[in-house]
Kinemage of the C-alpha trace (Angstrom):
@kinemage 1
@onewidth
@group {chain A} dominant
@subgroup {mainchain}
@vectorlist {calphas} color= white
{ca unk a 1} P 18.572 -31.417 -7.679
{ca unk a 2} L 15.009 -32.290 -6.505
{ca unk a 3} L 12.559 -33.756 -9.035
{ca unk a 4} L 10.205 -31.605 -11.009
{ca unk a 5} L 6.910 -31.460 -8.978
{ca unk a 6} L 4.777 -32.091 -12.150
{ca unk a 7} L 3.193 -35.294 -13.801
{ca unk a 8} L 2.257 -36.071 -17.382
{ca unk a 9} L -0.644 -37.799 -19.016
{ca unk a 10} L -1.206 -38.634 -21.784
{ca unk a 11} L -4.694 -40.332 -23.982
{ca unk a 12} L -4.469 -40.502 -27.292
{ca unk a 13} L -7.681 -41.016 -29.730
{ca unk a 14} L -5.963 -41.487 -33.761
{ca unk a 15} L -4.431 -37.968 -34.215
{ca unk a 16} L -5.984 -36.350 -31.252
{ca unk a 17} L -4.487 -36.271 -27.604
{ca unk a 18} L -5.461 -35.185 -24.767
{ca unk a 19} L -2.405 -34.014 -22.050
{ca unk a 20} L -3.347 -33.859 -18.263
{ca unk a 21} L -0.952 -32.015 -15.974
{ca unk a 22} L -0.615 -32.097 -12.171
{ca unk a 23} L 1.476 -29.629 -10.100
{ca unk a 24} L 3.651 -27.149 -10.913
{ca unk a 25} L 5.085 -25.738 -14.212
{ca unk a 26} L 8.005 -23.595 -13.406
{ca unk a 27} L 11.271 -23.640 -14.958
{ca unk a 28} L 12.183 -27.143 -13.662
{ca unk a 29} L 9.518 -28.937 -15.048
{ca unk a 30} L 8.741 -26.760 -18.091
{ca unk a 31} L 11.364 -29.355 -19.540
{ca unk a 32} L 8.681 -31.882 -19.134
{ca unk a 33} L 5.927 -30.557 -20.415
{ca unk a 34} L 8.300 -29.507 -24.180
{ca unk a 35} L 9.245 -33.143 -24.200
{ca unk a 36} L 5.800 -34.440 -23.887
{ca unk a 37} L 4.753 -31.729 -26.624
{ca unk a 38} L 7.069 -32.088 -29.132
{ca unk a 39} L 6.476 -35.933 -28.634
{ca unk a 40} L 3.072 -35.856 -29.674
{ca unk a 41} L 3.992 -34.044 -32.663
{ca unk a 42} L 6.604 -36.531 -33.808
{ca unk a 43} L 3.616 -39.280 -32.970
{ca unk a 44} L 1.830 -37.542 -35.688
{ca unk a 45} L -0.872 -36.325 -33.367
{ca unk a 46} L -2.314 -32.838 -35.069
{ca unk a 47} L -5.144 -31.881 -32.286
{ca unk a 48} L -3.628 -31.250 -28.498
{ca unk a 49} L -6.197 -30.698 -25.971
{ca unk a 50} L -4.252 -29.515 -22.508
{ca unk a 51} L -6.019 -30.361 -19.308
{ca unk a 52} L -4.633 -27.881 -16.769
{ca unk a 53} L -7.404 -28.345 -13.922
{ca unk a 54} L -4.916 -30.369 -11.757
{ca unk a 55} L -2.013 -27.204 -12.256
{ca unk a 56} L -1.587 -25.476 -8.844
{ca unk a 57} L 1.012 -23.285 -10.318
{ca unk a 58} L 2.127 -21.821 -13.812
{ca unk a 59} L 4.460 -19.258 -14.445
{ca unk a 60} L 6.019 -17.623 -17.548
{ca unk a 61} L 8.319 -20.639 -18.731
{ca unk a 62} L 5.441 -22.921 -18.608
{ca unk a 63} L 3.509 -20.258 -21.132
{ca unk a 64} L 6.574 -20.123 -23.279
{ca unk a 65} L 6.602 -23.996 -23.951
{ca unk a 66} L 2.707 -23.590 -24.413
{ca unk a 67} L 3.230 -20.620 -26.846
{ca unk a 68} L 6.167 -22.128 -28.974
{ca unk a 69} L 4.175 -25.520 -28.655
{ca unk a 70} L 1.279 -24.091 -29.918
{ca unk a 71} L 3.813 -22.596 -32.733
{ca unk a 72} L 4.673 -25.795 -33.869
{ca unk a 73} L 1.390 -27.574 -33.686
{ca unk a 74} L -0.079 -24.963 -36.531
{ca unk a 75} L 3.300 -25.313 -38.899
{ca unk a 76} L 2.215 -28.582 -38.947
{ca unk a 77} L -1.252 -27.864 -39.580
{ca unk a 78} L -2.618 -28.652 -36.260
{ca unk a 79} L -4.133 -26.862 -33.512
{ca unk a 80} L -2.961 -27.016 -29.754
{ca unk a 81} L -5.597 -25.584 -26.819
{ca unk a 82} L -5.187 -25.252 -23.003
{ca unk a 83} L -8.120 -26.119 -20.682
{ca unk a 84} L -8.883 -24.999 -17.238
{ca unk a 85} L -5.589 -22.711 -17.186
{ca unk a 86} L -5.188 -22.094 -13.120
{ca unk a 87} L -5.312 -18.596 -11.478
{ca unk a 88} L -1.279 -17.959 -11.919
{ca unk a 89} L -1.328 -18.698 -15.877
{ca unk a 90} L -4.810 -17.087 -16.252
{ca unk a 91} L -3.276 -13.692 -14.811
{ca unk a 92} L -0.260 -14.016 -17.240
{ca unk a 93} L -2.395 -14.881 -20.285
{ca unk a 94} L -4.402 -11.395 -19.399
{ca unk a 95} L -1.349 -9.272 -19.413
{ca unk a 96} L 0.641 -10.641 -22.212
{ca unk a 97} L -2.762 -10.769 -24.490
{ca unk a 98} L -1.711 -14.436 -25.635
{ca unk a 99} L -5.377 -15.927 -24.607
{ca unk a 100} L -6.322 -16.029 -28.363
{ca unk a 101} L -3.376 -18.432 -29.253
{ca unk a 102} L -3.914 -21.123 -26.504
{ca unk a 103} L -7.456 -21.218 -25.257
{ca unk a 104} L -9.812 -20.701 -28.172
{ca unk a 105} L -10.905 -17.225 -27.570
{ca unk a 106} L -11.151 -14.875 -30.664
{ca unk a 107} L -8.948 -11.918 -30.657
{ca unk a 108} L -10.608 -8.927 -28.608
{ca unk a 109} L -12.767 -10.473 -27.072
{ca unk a 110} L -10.311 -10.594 -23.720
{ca unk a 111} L -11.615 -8.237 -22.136
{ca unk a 112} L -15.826 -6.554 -20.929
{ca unk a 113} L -17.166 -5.757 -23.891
{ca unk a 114} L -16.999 -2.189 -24.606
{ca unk a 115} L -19.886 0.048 -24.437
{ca unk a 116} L -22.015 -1.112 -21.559
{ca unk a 117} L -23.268 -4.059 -23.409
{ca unk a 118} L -23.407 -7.069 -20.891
{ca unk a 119} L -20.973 -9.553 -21.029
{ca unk a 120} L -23.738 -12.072 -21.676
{ca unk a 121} L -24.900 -11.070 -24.853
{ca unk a 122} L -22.002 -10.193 -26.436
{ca unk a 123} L -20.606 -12.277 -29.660
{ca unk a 124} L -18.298 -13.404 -31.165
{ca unk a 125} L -17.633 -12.705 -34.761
{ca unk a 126} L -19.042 -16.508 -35.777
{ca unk a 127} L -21.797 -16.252 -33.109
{ca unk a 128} L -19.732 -18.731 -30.751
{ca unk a 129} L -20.034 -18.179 -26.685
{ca unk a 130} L -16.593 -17.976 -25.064
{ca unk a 131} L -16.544 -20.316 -22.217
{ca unk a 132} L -13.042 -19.549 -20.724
{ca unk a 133} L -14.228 -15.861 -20.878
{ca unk a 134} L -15.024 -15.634 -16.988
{ca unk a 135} L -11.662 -17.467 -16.217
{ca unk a 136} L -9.959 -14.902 -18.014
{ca unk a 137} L -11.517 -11.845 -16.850
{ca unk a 138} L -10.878 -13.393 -13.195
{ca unk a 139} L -14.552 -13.891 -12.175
{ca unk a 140} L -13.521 -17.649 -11.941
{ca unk a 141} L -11.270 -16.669 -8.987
């Protein structure tokens, strides 16, 4: 069995970490990526900050370890976000609707706005700009 094509780093800052993956997440390496998770949880860390930038690939195992991470980050009263998701996870995010739970963009607000109001000058319900919003709606392609 080949090794997983994926690496894992990690920087922590007190309760705070910051993850960086490189590669692929697939279902041989999701493995990887749960371990180093649930790891930081047991280290006590309560804020996870996922660097996905260096990701070439992402498929639906790699968003189930995100989504049940992200599960067990808030039961223990922390929060867990992904950053830079690539293309493959971006598309998945879009059709499942799971966005909100990993990347920090309020509920409904996934999608153009609704009534031809531009996507620039639409808010958020605390008056917060959604930077992931253009990765999401695949102008970041």
């Amino acid at each position: 069995m080949p090794l997983p094509q994926l690496t894992v780093y990690r920087h922590d800052r007190r309760k705070r970490a910051l993850i960086t993956l490189a590669g692929e997440i697939d279902l041989e390496s999701a493995s990887l990526v749960r371990t180093a998770l649930a790891r930081c949880l047991s280290d006590g860390i309560r804020t996870i900050d996922i660097d996905l930038s260096p990701v070439t690939f992402c498929d639906c195992s790699g968003l189930n370890v995100f989504l049940h991470a992200a599960q067990r980050t808030t039961e223990a009263g922390g929060t867990l976000r992904l950053h830079h998701p690539p293309p493959t996870l971006s598309l998945i995010l879009d059709l499942t609707g799971s966005g909100f739970l990993l990347l920090d963009v309020p509920f409904g607000h996934l999608s153009p706005p609704l009534g031809g109001v531009p996507a620039a000058t639409a808010q958020t319900p605390r008056n917060r700009t959604v930077p992931l919003a253009s990765v999401l709606s695949g102008d970041a392609r």
